[in-house]
C-alpha positions in Angstrom: -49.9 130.4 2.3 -49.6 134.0 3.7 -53.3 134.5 5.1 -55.0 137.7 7.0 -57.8 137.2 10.0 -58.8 140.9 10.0 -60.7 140.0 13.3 -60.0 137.8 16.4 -63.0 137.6 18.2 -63.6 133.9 19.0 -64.1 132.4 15.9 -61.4 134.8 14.4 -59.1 133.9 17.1 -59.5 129.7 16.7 -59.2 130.3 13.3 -56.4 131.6 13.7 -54.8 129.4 16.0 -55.9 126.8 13.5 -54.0 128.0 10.4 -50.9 128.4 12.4 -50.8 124.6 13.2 -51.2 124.0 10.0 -48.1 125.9 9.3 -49.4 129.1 7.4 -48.1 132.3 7.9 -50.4 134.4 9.7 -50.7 137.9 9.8 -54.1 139.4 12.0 -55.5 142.4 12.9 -57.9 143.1 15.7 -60.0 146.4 16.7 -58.9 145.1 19.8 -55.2 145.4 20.1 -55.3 143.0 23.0 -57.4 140.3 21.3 -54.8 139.9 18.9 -51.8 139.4 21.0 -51.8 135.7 22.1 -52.3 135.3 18.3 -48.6 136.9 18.4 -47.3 134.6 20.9 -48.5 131.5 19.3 -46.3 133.0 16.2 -48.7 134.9 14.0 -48.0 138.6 13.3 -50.3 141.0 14.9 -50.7 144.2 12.5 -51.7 147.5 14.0 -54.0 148.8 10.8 -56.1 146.7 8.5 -54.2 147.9 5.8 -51.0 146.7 7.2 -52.5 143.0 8.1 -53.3 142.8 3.8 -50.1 144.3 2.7 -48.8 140.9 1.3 -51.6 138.6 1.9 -52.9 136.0 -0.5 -55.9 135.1 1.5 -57.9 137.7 3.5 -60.4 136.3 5.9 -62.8 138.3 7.1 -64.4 137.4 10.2 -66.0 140.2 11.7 -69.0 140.6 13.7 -71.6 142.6 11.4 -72.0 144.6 8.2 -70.7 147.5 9.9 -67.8 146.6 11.2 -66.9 144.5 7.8 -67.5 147.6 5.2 -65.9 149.8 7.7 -62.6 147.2 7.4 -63.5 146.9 3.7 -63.1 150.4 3.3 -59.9 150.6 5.0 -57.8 147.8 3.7 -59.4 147.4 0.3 -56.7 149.0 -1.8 -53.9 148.1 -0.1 -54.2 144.2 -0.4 -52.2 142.8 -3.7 -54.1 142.5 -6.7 -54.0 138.9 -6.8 -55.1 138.8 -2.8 -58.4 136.6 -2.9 -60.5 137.7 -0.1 -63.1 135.2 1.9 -65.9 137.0 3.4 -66.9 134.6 6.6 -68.8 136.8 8.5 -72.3 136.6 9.1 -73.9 139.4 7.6 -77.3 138.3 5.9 -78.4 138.3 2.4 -78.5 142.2 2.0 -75.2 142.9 3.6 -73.2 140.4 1.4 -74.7 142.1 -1.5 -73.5 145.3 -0.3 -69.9 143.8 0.0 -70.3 142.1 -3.1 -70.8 145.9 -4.9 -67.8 147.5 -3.0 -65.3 144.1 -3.9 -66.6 145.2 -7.6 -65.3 148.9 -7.0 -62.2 148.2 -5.5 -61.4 145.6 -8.3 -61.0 142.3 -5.2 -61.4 139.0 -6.1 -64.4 138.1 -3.6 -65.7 134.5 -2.5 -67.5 133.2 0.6 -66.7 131.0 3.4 -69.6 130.5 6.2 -68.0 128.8 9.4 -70.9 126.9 11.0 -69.6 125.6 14.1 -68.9 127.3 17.4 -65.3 128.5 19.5 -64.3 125.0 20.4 -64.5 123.6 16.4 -63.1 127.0 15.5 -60.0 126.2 17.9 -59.7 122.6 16.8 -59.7 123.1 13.0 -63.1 121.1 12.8 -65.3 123.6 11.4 -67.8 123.3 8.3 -67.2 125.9 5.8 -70.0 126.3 3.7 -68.7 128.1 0.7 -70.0 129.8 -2.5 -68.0 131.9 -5.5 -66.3 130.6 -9.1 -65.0 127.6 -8.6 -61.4 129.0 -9.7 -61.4 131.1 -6.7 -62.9 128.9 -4.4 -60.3 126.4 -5.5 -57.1 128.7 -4.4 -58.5 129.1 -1.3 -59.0 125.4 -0.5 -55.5 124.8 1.4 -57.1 127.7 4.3 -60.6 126.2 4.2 -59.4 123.0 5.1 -56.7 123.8 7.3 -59.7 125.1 9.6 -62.1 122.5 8.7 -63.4 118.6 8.3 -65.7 119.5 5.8 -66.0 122.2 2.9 -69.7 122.3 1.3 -70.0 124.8 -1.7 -73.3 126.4 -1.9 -72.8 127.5 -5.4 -71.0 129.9 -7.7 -72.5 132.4 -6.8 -71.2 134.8 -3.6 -74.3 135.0 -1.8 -75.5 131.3 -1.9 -73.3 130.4 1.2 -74.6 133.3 3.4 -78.0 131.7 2.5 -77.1 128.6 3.5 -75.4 129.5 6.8 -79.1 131.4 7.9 -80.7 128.0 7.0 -77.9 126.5 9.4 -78.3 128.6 11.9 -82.0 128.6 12.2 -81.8 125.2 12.8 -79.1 125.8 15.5 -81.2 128.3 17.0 -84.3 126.3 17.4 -82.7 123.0 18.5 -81.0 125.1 21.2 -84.8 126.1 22.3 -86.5 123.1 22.0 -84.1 121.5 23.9 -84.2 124.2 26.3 -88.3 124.2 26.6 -87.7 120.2 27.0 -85.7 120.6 29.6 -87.6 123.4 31.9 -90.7 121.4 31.0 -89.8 118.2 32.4 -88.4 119.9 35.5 -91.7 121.9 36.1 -93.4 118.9 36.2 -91.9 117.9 39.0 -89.3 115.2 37.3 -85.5 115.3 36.8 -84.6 117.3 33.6 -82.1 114.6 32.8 -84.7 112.1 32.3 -85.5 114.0 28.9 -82.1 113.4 27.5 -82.5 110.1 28.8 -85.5 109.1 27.1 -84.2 110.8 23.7 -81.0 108.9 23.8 -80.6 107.0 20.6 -83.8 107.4 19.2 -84.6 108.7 16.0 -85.3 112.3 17.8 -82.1 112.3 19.4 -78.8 115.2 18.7 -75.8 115.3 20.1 -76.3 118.7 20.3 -79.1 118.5 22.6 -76.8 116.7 25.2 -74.2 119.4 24.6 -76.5 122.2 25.2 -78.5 120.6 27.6 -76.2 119.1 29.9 -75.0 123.3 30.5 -78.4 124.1 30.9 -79.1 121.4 33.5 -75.6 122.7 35.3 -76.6 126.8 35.0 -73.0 126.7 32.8 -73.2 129.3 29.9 -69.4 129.9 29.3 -69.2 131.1 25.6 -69.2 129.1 22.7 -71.5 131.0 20.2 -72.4 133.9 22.3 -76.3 134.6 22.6 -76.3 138.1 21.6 -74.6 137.0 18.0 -77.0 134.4 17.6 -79.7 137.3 18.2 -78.1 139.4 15.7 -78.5 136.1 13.3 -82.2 135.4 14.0 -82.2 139.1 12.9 -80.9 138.2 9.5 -83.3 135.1 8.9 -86.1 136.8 9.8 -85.2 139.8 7.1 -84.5 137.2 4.8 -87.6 134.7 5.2 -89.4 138.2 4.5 -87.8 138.9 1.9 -88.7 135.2 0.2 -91.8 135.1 1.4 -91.2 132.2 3.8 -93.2 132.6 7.5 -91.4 134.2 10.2 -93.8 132.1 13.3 -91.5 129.7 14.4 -88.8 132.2 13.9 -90.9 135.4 15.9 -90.6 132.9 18.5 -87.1 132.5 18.6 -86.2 136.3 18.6 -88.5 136.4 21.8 -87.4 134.0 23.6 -83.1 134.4 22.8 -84.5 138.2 23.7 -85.9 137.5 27.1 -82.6 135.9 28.0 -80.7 138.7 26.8 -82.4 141.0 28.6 -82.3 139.0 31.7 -78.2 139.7 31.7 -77.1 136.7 29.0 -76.4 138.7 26.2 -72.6 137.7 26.5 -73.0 133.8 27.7 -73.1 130.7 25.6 -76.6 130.1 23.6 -77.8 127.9 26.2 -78.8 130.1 28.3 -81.8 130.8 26.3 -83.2 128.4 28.6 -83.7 130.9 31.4 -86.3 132.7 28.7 -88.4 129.8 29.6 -88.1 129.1 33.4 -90.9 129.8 35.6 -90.8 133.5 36.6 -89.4 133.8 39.9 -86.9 130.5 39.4 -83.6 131.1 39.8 -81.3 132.0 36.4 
């Protein structure tokens, strides 16, 4: 299928990668220029206007960093897609925002639907993502051969756009406070004097135990925080939950907690590194980051 990535940060960038293995033709746009061009060595075609990148697409992917940046590409490539174009809103923009894009879509007359990418860079890259989608079925249906070029697993949220966002928050919440616990685990076991491999040790095929928390916590216990899901994004997303378990009435305690300690790290210089360096938000002040 001819398919647009109107953004090639990271996860734009695997994706990418991802659909061009699978043999699609890919046409991408970064506001970048530079981001995009090892896209155009690996054979995609690397547009120099949003408008362009949509000119004859039949997918359009968006996967852009916030609202902003995803009405402002809205805005510009919206009537210059074909009418038939189905576009795939993956970015992770909260409950509010996808209703916003939901009303322009209705404006400019585009077929909308949703597809949440929860995984990181390296899934991105590797075409192992889970897409966690939402919109009619009929639509969600065309767009199947991209989802699962970039994907082992598609889970539809509902019918509904919206309903995948939702479930991406939920995702991610969970993300973000496995990240931390494993990350107060860690810095507590050390403070007390033991080695912090001994926690992942003890959890090791139990019924408390996550792969995850080896992942993250084996680049904690090494001070190794290249990026996978950058710490500042996650920020942006704790954002989102916490506007959204307002909105439903759900307590923000656990999650107050989170945007303090993801915060602390931030502004301690790990805005840009990997989410496990939230685990200098708890270390002793004075310990080394």
């Amino acid at each position: 299928m001819r398919v647009t990535v109107l953004g090639t940060g990271a996860m734009g960038a695997g994706v990418a990668g991802s659909l061009l293995r699978e043999g699609h033709d890919v046409t991408v746009w970064n506001r970048s220029a530079q981001r995009a061009q090892p896209l155009g060595e690996q054979g995609a075609t690397v547009a120099t206007s949003p408008a362009d990148a949509v000119a004859s697409a039949q997918v359009v992917l968006l996967t852009l960093f916030d609202i902003d940046a995803v009405l402002e590409v809205l805005g510009q490539a919206a009537d210059a897609a074909p009418e038939s174009a189905i576009w795939v809103q993956s970015s992770t923009i909260g409950l509010e925002g996808t209703e916003r894009v939901v009303r322009v879509a209705a404006e400019h007359g585009i077929t909308l639907v949703e597809a949440m990418m929860l995984g990181t860079k390296g899934p991105a890259e590797q075409g192992k993502l889970t897409m966690l989608a939402a919109g009619p079925e009929e639509f969600v249906d065309r767009v199947r051969p991209v989802l699962e070029a970039i994907s082992v697993k598609i889970v539809v949220a509902g019918d509904a756009v919206g309903a995948g966002t939702a479930l991406k928050l939920a995702a991610n919440a969970w993300i973000a406070s496995i990240t931390a616990a494993t990350a107060q685990s860690l810095t507590l076991t050390s403070a007390l004097g033991l080695d912090p491999d001994l926690f992942l040790q003890a959890i090791d095929g139990s019924a408390s135990d996550s792969q995850y928390a080896h992942t993250k916590g084996a680049a904690m216990i090494a001070d190794r925080f290249d990026p996978q899901f950058a710490l500042d994004g996650l920020r942006k997303d704790i954002g989102l939950m916490v506007d959204a378990a307002n909105e439903s009435g759900v307590s923000t305690t656990l999650l107050d907690a989170l945007v303090a300690v993801y915060g602390q790290a931030s502004a301690a210089g790990h805005g840009g590194d990997d989410i496990a360096a939230v685990v200098t938000g708890f270390r002793p002040q004075g310990a080394a980051d």
